[in-house]
TORFI-5160 format. One record per residue (C-alpha): residue number from 0; residue in three letters; chain; z, x, y. Coordinates in pm, whole numbers, plus 50000, padded with zeros to 5 digits. Last residue first. Layout:
[NUM 'Ala' 'A' [Z X Y]];
...
end
This chain:
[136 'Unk' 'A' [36557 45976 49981]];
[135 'Unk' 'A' [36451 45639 50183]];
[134 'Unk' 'A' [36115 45530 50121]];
[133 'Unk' 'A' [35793 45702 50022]];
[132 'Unk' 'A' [35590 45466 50190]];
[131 'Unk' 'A' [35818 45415 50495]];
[130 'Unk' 'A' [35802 45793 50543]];
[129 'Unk' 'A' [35447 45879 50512]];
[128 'Unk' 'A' [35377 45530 50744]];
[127 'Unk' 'A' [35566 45735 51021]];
[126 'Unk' 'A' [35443 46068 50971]];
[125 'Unk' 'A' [35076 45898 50972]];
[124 'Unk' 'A' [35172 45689 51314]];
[123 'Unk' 'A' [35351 46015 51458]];
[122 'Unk' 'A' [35035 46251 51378]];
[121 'Unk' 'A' [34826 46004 51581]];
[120 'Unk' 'A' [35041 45941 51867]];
[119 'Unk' 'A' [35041 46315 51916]];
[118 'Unk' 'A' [34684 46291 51881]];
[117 'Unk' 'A' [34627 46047 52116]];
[116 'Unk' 'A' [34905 46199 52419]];
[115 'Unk' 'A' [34699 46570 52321]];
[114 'Unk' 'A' [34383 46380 52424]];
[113 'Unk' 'A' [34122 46379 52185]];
[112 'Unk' 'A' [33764 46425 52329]];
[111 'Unk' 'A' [33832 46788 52305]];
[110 'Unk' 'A' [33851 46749 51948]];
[109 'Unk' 'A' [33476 46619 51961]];
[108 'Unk' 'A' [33300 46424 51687]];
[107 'Unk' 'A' [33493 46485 51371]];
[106 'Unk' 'A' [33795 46469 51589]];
[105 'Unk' 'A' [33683 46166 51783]];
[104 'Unk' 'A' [33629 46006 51404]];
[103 'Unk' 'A' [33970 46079 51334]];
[102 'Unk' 'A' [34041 45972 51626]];
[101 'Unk' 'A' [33934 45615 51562]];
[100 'Unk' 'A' [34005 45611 51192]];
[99 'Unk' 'A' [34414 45651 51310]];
[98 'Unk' 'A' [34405 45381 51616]];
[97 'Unk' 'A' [34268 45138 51359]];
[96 'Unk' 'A' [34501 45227 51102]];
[95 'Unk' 'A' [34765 45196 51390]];
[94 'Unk' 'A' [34608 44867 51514]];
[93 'Unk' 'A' [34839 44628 51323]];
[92 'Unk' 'A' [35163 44840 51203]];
[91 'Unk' 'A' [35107 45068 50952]];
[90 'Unk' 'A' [35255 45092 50583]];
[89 'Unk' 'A' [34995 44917 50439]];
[88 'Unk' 'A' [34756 45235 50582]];
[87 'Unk' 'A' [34998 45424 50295]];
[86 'Unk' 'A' [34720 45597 50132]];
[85 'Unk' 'A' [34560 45736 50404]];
[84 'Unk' 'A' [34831 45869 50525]];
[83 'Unk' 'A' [34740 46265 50390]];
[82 'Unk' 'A' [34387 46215 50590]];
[81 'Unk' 'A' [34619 46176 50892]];
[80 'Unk' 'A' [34743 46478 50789]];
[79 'Unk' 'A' [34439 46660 50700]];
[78 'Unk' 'A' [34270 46519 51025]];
[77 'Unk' 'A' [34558 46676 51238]];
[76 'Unk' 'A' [34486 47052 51063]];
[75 'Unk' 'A' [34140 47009 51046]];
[74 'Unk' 'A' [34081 46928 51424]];
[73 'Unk' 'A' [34299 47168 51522]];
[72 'Unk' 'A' [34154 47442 51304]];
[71 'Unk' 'A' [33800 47341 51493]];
[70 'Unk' 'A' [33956 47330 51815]];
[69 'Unk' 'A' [34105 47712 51731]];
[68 'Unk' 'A' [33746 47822 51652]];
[67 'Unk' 'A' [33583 47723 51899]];
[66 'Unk' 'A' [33396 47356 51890]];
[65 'Unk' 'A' [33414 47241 52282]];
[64 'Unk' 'A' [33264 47474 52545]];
[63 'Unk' 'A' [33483 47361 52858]];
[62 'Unk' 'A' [33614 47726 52806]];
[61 'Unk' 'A' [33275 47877 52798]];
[60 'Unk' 'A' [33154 47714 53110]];
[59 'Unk' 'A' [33449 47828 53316]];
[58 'Unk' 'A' [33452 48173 53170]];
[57 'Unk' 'A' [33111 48184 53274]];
[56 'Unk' 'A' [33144 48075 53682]];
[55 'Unk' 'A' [33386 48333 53650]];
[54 'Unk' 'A' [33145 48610 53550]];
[53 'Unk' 'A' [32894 48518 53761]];
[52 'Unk' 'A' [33105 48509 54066]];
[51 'Unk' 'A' [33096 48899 54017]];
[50 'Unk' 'A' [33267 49160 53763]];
[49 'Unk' 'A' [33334 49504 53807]];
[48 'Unk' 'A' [33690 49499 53799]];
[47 'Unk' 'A' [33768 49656 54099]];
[46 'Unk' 'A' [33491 49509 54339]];
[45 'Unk' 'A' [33600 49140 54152]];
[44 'Unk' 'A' [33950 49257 54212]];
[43 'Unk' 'A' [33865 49272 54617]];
[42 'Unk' 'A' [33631 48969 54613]];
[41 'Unk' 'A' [33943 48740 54470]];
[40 'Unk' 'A' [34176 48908 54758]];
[39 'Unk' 'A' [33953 48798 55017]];
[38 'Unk' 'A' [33910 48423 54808]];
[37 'Unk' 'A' [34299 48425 54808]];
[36 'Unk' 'A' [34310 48581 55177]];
[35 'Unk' 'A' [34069 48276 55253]];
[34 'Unk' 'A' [34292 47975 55082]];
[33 'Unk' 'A' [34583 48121 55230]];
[32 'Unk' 'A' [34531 48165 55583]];
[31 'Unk' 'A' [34635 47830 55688]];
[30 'Unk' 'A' [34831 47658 55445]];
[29 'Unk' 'A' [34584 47382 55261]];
[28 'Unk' 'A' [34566 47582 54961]];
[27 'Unk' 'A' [34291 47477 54758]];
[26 'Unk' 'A' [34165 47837 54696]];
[25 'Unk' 'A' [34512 47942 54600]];
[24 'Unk' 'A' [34397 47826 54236]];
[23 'Unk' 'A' [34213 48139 54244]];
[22 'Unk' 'A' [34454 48368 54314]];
[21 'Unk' 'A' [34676 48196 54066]];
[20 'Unk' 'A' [34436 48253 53800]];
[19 'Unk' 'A' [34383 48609 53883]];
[18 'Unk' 'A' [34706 48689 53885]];
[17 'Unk' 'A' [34758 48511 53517]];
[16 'Unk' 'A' [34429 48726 53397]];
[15 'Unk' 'A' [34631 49047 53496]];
[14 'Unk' 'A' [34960 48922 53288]];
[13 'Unk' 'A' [34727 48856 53011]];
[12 'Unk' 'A' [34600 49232 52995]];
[11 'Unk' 'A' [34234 49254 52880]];
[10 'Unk' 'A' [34172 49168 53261]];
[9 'Unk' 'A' [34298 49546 53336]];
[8 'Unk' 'A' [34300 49437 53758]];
[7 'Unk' 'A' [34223 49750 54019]];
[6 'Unk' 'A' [34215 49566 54346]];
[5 'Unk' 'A' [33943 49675 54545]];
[4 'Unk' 'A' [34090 49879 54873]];
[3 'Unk' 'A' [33944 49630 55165]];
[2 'Unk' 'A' [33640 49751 55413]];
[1 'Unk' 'A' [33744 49896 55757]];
[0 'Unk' 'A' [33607 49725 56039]];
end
């Protein structure tokens, strides 16, 4: 038997890293077939790429890696504005201020302990009390 062509992938190039990530999501196909041409074709840009299991296993780890740099602006960005409502807490509905020093502190913590639902809510509940405060313009 005739070993595959490797699949020549540029992973620098977004539109390469999107194949990827569908080839490897078609490892839970149920279809038969699908899940082991995925893994086939998997081995075949690993062979053109250069990379091994390894390599995925660390992309894994070092996106569930909270603190990079774009959490961290996150994190300052929503705690500045909730920071910015501090100020009008009287303006907040019981729990809200509650609700507000609780992610903040999540935020300080963890940002990827903050769901996007929480800090959604979060930046609404400071707009909101912002608004009230100031009073119609």
């Amino acid at each position: 038997m005739e070993a595959a062509e490797p699949i020549d992938l540029d992973l620098r190039r977004s539109e390469h890293r999107e194949r990827l990530a569908k080839m490897i999501g078609l490892l839970g196909s149920d279809k038969a077939g699908e899940a082991s041409a995925a893994l086939a074709a998997i081995g075949r840009v690993m062979a053109g790429t250069g990379m091994d299991w390894n390599w995925i296993a660390g992309l894994v780890r070092s996106a569930a890696e909270p603190g990079d740099k774009r959490d961290k602006l996150l994190a300052r960005l929503v705690n500045e504005r909730i920071a910015a409502a501090a100020p009008y807490r009287y303006a907040m509905r019981d729990g809200e201020a509650r609700f507000i020093d609780e992610t903040a502190a999540m935020l300080r913590d963890n940002v990827s302990a903050a769901t996007t639902g929480r800090l959604e809510r979060a930046l609404t509940i400071a707009e909101a009390a912002i608004r009230v405060a100031r009073g119609p313009r």
